[in-house]
C-alpha positions in Angstrom: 49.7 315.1 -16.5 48.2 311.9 -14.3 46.9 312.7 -11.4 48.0 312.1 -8.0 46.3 308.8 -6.7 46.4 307.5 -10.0 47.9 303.5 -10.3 50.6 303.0 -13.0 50.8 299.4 -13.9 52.5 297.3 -16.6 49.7 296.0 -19.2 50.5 292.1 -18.3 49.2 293.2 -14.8 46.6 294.5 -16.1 45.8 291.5 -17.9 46.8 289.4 -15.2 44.2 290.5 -12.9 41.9 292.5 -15.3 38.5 292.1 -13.5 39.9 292.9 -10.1 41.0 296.4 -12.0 37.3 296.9 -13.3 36.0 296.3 -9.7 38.4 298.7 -8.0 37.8 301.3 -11.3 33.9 300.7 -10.6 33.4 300.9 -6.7 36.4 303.0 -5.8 36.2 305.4 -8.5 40.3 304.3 -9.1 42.0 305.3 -12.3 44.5 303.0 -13.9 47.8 304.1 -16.2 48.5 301.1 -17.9 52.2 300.6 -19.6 53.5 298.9 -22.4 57.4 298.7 -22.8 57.8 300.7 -19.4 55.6 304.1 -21.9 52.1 305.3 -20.2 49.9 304.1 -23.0 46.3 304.1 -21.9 43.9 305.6 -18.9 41.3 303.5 -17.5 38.5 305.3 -15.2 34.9 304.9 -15.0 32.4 306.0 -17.2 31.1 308.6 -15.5 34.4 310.6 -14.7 35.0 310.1 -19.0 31.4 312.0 -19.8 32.2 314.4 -17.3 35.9 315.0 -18.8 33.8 315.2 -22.6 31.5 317.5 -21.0 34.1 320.0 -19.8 35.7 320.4 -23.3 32.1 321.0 -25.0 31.6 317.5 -26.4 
């Protein structure tokens, strides 16, 4: 399930405008569904929100 808030974007956006992505993911805490062929294919959030995710499931 993606969470409300979350920004689903085609991967040639992504790559179209990839470091204003990692700014918004770094200083706004945003979290990026990127798509390929119109198929959620990867999250993108910061680091600190993925060791807290590992954390809750005991790794």
């Amino acid at each position: 399930m993606i969470g409300m808030g979350t920004k689903i974007i085609p991967s040639t956006e992504a790559q179209n405008n990839f470091g204003c992505i990692l700014d918004d993911v770094i200083q706004n805490d945003s979290r990026y569904v990127l798509k390929r062929r119109g198929l959620p294919q990867v999250m993108l959030l910061n680091l600190s929100d993925f060791e807290r995710l590992l954390a809750s499931n005991g790794r």
